[in-house]
Every structure is written in structure tokens, then in C-alpha cells.
N, C-alpha and C positions, 0 to 999 in steps of 0.2 A: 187201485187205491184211489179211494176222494180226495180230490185236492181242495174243497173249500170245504172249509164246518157245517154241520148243521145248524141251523136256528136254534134250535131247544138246544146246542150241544153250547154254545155263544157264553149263555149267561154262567153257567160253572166256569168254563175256560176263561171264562174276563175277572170274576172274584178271585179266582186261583191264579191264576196267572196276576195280576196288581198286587196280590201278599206276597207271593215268590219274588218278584219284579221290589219291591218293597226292602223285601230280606236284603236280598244281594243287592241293591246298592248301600242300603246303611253296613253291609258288610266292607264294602269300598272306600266309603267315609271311614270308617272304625279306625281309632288308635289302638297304637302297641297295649293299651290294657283287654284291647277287645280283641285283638289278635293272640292275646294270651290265654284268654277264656275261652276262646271259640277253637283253637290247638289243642288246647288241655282237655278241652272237654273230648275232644274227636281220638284224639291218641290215647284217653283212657279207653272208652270202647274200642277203638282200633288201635290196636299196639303198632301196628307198623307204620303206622303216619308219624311216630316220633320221628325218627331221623327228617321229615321234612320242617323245612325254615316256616315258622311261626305266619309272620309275614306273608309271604308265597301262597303257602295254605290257604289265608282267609283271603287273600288274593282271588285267586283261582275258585275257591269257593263261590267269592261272589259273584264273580266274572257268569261261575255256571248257572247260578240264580237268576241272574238278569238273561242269560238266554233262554233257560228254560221259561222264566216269566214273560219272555216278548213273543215264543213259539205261541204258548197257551193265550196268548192274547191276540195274537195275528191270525185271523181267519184263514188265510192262502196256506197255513202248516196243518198239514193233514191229519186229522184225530187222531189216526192210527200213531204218527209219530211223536205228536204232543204228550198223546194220553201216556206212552211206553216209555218217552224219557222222564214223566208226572211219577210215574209209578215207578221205576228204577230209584229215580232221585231219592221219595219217597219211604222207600223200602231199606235207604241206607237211614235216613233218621228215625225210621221204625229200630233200625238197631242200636242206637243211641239207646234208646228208650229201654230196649230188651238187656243191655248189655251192662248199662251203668248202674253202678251201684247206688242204692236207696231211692230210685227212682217207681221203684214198683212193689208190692206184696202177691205173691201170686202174681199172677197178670193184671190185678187191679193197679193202678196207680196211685201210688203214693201223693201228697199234696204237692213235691216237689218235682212228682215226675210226670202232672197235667200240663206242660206243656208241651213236654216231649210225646206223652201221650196221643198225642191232638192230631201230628203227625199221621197217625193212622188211617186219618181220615183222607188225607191228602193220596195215601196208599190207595183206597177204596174208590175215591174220584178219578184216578187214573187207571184202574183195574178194571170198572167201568166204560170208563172211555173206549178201551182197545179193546174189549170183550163186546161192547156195540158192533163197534167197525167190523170183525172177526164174521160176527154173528149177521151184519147185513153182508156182507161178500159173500159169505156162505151161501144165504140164500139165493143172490143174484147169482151164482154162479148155478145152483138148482133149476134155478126160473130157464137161465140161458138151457140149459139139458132137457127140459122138457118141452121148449117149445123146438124143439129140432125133431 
């Protein structure tokens, strides 16, 4: 595995990573009304997150924001892992999106469910990431086989 970024890999990881890195601290900052909205909203698509403290939640939440946002901005955190926790993270608000009510028609998005929409994207930019990295190992691993 690479442990420094690519160049070309820099300018996605520093946009992405500064809006993540964004999120989760205004997640930190956030009062009890934001901690309400940001719970409610998460334990309607996810019913098991009810029993957790409101609070804690958007806690934790942000907490994971801001590290996934300083991975993807820290050149030394290797694509491979940036890009798979981009895309995990990713993939849970892809279920926002899928799960919540009025937020979509088909799979088009409703006008209320372009934000959560948008999401997808962040899915695709990290899906990318670690299907790069995959796909140069691969090779490298080729190249070492045939020059033996």
C-alpha cells in the first residue's frame, strides 16, 4: 500500500475532505435544536439509533467528520484508506437519502431530498479512490510477475 497521495489524487481529497472537516465541526458547535434534527433525522432512516442520547449522537457524529475530513486532507493517509472510510461514511448518507421519506420519486430526488442526494457523490469520489489504488496494485503486482 502507498503511503503518500498522488498528486492528481490531492485536489478531490483537499475539496472533500474541507466540506467533511466543515460538517463535523459545525456538528460540534451545534445546539440541542441541531442535535435534535441531526438524531431525528438519523433514527428515522435508522431505527436503531433511537435508544441513543441525542447529544452523543451528533457528538460522535462529528467527532467522525472531522477525522474523516483530516484523513482526506493529510497527504501521509493512504488513498486506499481515506478513499474506503469516504465511501463507507458515504454510503450511510446515501441511506438517508434512500430510506427517508419524501425525500425522493423513484430514485429521482425530490426538491427536498437534493441535499441528501448530493451525498452520492461523495459515495462515487471515494469508490474511485479505492478502485484506483486496487487497480494500480494490481498492476504492480503483474509488472513484479513478469519481470521474474
Amino acid at each position: 500500500m502507498r503511503f503518500l497521495a498522488r498528486a492528481h489524487q490531492m485536489p478531490v481529497r483537499l475539496i472533500v475532505g474541507a466540506f467533511v472537516l466543515n460538517s463535523g465541526l459545525s456538528k460540534l458547535k451545534g445546539d440541542e435544536g441541531t442535535a435534535d434534527y441531526i438524531h431525528g433525522t438519523a433514527k428515522t432512516a435508522y431505527p436503531f439509533l433511537e435508544s441513543q442520547d441525542k447529544g452523543e449522537f451528533t457528538r460522535n457524529l462529528g467527532a467522525a467528520e472531522v477525522a474523516l475530513g483530516a484523513a482526506l486532507i493529510t497527504p501521509l493517509v493512504p488513498t486506499l484508506v481515506a478513499g474506503a472510510a469516504l465511501t463507507a461514511f458515504a454510503g450511510g448518507l446515501t441511506g438517508l437519502y434512500l430510506r427517508l421519506p419524501g425525500m425522493r420519486e423513484g430514485l429521482r430526488p425530490t426538491q427536498q431530498g437534493i441535499p441528501l442526494a448530493k451525498d452520492s457523490w461523495l459515495f462515487g469520489i471515494g469508490a474511485s479512490l479505492v478502485l484506483e489504488e486496487l487497480a494500480r496494485a494490481r498492476e504492480q503486482r503483474r509488472t513484479r510477475r513478469t519481470r521474474r
